[in-house]
C-alpha positions in Angstrom: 100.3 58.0 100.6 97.7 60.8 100.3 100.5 63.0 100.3 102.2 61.7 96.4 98.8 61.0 94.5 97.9 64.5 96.0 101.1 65.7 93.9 99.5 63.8 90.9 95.9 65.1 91.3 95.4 68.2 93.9 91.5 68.1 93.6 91.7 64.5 95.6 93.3 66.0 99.0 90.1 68.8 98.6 87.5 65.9 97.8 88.8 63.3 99.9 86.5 62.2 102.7 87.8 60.8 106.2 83.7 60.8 107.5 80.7 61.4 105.5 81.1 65.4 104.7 84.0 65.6 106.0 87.2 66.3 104.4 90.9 66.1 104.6 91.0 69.6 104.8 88.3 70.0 107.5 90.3 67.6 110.0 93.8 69.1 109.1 91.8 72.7 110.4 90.3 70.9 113.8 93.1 69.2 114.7 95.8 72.8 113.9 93.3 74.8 115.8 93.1 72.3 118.6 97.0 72.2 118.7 97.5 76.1 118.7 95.1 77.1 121.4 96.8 73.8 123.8 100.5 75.3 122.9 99.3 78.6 123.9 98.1 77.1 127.3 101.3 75.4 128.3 103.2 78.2 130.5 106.8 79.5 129.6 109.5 76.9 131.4 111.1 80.1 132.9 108.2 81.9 134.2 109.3 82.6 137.9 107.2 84.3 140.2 108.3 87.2 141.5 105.3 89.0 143.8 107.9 92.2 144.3 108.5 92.9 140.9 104.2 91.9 140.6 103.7 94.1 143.3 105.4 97.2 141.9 103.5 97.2 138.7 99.8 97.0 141.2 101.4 100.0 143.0 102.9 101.6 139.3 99.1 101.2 138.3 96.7 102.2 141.1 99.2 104.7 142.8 98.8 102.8 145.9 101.7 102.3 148.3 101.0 102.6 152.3 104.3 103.2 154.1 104.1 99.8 156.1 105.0 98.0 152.8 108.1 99.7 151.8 111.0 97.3 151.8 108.3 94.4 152.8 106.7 93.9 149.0 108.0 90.7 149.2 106.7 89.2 152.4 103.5 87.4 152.8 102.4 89.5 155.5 101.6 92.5 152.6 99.8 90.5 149.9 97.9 88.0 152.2 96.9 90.5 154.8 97.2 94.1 153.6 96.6 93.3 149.7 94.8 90.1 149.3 92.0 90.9 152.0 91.7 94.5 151.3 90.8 94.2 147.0 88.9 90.7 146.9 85.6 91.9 148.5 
């Protein structure tokens, strides 16, 4: 409804109050700002985790890379006791 007598007079939609000082336009902003921050929250469906590939960019970054963990990036025993336990403290 607001949408056709907006067509027919396109100062109503600016001076249209839902609450007292507050406009169309001011709910329309909340409410898009709201939904654009939550879409940006919801995680890509095909996100996998991968801690190798993770792993490789840590050791592309620091230029770390102890010989124990070549060919094991992918094991638990290298990120919970080598890499987790070392770079928390």
């Amino acid at each position: 409804m607001l949408v056709l007598v907006t067509l027919v007079d396109p100062e109503l939609f600016l001076g249209f109050e839902i609450t007292k000082d507050r406009t169309v336009l001011f709910y329309l902003t909340l409410f898009g700002t709201i939904l654009a921050v939550s879409r940006g929250m919801i995680p890509e469906e095909n996100l996998v985790f991968e801690p190798e590939a993770m792993l490789t960019q840590v050791i592309e970054y620091t230029h770390y890379c102890p010989n124990h963990w070549k060919g094991k990036l992918h094991s638990e025993e290298v990120f919970q006791l080598d890499f987790w336990s070392n770079n928390v403290r």
